[in-house]
PLY file of the C-alpha trace (Angstrom):
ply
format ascii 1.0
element vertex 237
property float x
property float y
property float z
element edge 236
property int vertex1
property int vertex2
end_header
-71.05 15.43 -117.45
-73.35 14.27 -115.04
-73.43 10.73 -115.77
-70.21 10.24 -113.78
-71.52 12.15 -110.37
-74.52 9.83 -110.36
-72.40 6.91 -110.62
-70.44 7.69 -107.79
-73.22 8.48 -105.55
-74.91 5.40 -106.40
-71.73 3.73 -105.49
-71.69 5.74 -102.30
-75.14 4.71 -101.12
-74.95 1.43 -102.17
-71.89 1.11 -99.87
-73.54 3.16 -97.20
-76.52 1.40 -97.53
-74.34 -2.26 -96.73
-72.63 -0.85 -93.71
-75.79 0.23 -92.22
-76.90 -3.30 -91.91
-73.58 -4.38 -89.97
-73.05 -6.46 -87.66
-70.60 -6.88 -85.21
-68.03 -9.55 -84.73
-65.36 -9.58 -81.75
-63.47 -12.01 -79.24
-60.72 -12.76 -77.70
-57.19 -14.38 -78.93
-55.99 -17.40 -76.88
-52.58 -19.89 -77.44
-52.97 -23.56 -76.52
-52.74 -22.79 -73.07
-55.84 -20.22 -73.16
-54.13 -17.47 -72.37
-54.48 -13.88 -74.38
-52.22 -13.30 -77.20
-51.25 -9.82 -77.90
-50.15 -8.51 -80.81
-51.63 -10.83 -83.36
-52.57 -9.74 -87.05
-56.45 -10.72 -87.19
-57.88 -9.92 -90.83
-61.67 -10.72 -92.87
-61.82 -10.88 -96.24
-64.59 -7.99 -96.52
-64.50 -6.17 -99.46
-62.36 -4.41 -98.74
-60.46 -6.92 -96.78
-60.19 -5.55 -93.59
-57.28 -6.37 -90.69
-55.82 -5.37 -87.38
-53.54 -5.65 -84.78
-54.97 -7.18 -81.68
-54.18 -5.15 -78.36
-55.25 -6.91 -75.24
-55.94 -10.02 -76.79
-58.98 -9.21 -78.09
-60.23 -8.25 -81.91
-63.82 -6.63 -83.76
-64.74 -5.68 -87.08
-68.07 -4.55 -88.51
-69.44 -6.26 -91.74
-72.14 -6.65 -93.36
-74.17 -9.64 -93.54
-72.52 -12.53 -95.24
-70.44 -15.47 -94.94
-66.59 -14.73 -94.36
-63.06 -16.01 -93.41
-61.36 -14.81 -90.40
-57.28 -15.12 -89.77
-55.43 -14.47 -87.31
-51.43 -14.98 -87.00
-48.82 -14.52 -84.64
-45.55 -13.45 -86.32
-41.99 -12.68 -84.63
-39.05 -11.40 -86.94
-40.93 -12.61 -90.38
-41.23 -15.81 -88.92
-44.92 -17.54 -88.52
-44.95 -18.80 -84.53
-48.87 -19.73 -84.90
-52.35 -19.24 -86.81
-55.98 -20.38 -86.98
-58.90 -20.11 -90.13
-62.61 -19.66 -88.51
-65.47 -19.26 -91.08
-68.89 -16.98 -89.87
-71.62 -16.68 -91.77
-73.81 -13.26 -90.79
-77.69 -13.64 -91.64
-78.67 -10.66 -89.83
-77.44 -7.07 -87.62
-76.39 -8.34 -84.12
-73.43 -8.81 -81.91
-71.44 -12.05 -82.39
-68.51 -13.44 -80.65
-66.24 -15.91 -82.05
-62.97 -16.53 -80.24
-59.60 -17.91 -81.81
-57.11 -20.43 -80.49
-53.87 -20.08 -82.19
-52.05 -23.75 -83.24
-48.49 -23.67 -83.53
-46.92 -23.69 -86.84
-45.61 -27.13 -86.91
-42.07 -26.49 -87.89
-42.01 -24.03 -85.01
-43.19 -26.05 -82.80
-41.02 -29.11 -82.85
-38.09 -27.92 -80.38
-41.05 -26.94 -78.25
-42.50 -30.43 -78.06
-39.25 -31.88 -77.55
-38.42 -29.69 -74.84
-42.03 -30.65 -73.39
-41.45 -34.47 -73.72
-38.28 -33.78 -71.99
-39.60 -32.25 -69.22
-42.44 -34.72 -68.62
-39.62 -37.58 -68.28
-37.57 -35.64 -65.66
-40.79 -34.61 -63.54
-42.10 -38.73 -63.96
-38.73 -39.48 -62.69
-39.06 -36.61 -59.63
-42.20 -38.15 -58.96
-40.57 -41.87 -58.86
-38.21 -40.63 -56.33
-41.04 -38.83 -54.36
-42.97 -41.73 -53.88
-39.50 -44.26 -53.48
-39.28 -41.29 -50.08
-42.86 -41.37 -49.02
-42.88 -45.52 -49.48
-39.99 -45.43 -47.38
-40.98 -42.90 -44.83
-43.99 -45.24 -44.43
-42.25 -48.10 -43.92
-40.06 -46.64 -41.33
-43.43 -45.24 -39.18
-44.71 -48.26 -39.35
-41.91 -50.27 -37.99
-41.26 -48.13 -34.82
-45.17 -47.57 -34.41
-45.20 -51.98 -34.50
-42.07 -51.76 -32.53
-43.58 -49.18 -29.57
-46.68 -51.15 -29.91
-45.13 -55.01 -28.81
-43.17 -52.71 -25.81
-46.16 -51.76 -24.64
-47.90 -55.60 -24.81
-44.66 -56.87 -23.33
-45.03 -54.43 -20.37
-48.66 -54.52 -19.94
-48.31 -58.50 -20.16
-45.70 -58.43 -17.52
-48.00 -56.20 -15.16
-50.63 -58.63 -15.66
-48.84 -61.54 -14.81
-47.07 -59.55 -11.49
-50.86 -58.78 -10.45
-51.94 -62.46 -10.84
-49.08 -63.57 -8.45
-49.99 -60.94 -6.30
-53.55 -62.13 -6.27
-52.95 -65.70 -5.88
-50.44 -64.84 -2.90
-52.67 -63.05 -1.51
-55.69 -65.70 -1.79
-53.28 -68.68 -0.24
-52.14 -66.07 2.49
-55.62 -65.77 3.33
-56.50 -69.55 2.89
-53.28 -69.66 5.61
-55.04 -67.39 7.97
-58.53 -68.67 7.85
-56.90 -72.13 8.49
-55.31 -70.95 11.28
-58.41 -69.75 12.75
-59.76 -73.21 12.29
-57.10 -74.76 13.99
-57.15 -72.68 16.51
-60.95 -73.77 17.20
-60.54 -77.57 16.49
-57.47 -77.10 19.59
-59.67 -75.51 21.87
-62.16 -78.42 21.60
-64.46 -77.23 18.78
-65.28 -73.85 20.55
-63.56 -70.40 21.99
-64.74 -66.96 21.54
-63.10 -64.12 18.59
-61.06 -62.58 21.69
-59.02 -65.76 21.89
-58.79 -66.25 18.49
-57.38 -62.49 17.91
-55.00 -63.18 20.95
-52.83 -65.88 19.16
-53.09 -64.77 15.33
-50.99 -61.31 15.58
-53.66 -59.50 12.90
-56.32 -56.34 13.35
-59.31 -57.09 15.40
-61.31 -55.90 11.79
-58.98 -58.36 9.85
-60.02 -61.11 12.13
-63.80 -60.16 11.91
-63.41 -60.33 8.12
-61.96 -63.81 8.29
-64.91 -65.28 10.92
-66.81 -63.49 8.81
-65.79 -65.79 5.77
-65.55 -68.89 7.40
-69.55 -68.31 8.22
-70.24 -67.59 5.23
-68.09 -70.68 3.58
-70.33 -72.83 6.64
-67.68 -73.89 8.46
-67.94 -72.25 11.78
-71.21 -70.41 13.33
-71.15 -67.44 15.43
-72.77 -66.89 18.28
-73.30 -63.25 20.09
-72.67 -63.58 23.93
-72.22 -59.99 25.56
-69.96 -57.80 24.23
-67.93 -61.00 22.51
-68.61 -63.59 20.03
-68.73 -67.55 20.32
-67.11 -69.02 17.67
-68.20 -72.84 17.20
-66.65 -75.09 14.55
-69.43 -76.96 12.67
-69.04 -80.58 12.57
-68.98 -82.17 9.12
0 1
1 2
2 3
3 4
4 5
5 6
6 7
7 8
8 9
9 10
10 11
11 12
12 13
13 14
14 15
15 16
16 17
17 18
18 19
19 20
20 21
21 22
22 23
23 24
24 25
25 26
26 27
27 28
28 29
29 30
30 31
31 32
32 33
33 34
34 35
35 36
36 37
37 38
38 39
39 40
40 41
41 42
42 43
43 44
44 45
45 46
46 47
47 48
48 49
49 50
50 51
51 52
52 53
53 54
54 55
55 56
56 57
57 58
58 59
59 60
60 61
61 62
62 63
63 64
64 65
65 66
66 67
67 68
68 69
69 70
70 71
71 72
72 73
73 74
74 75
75 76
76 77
77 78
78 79
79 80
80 81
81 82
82 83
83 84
84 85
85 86
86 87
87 88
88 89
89 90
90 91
91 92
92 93
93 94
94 95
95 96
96 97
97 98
98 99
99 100
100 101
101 102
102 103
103 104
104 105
105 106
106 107
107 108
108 109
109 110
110 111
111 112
112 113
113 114
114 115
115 116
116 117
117 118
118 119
119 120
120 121
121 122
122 123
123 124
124 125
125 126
126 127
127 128
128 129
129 130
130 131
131 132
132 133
133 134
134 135
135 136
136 137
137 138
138 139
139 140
140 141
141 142
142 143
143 144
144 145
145 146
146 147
147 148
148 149
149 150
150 151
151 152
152 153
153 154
154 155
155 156
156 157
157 158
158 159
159 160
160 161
161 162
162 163
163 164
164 165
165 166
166 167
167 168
168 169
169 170
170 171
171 172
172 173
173 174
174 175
175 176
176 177
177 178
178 179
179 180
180 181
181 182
182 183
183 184
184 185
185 186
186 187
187 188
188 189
189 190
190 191
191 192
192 193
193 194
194 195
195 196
196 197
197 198
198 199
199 200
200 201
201 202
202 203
203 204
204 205
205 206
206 207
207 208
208 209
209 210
210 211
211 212
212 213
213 214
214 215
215 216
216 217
217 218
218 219
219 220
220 221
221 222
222 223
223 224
224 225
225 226
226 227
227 228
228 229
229 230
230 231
231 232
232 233
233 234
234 235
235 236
């Protein structure tokens, strides 16, 4: 009568005795994309096999040490959407984490890959037409940006050229003057004083200083200081 009691308590703390050396094995649920999968059916083939229902993407059973199988699938209406095998092997009590990426059953999954293959033509054909724009665009900067650019050379060319003439009119105006003074000089016998000289060219008294002032330099005339005037002698060559 007793035989049968001891059985099951040897049964009991043999069974008691395995769970107290569990360990712990959790993690997280993920499609192909990486993102958590809810509601997947996530079982171990403990003895007895155990299984649940993952809520927030995530899963954890206790076991004892061992080696074991762990499933997870993702069902909708009887129908298999996606799945994944791992194996663990537990040597000793700890905490481990081993997270599952569901694959897509393949018959499932062939619309989907269509779809995606479909998808990736129209967006490399969006991004044909994109860059056809921005090419284009380009283009069109360019040409006004080179057409702005040869204004601007034209005009700053054309300034250029008005400021040489301006120049070299100027230079064979003054030639003209200072050549008048000299003839002016040579008429009144090689000699005659800046008074004269300003009295018969119709230009400022500093203009004409400027110009005697040249002509010495150049070594064509000397000046002399005499008074409150100058002498202005033509130097003979």
């Amino acid at each position: 009568m007793h035989k049968p009691k001891i059985l099951i308590y040897f049964l009991i703390a043999i069974f008691l005795i395995n769970f107290a050396e569990a360990a712990t094995i959790h993690g997280a649920i993920y499609d192909l994309s990486l993102k958590k999968i809810n509601n997947a059916r996530v079982e171990v083939n403990t003895s007895p096999k155990q299984f649940m229902i993952a809520q927030n993407g995530s899963y954890s059973f206790n076991v004892p040490n061992g080696a074991y199988v762990i499933k997870a699938q993702l069902m909708q209406k009887n129908n298999l959407l996606a799945s994944v095998q791992e194996n663990i092997t537990i040597k000793q009590d700890g905490s481990y984490v081993l997270d599952l990426i569901l694959f897509p059953d393949i018959d499932e999954g062939v619309e989907d890959i269509n779809i995606d293959v479909n998808e990736t033509i129209i967006e490399t054909n969006n991004n044909k037409l994109v860059t056809v724009y921005v090419t284009l665009l380009i283009a069109i900067i360019v040409l006004i940006a080179l057409f702005y650019f040869i204004k601007y050379k034209q005009k700053k060319e054309a300034i250029k050229e008005r400021e040489e003439i301006k120049i070299k009119n100027k230079e064979e105006y003054e030639e003209g003057d200072l050549q008048q003074i000299i003839d002016i000089i040579k008429q009144e016998g090689g000699r005659t004083t800046q008074k004269d000289i300003r009295r018969q060219i119709p230009l400022s008294e500093a203009k004409i200083s400027l110009m005697i002032a040249e002509l010495e330099h150049k070594g064509v005339i000397e000046k002399i200081k005499k008074g409150r005037g100058n002498i202005i002698i033509l130097k003979k060559k």
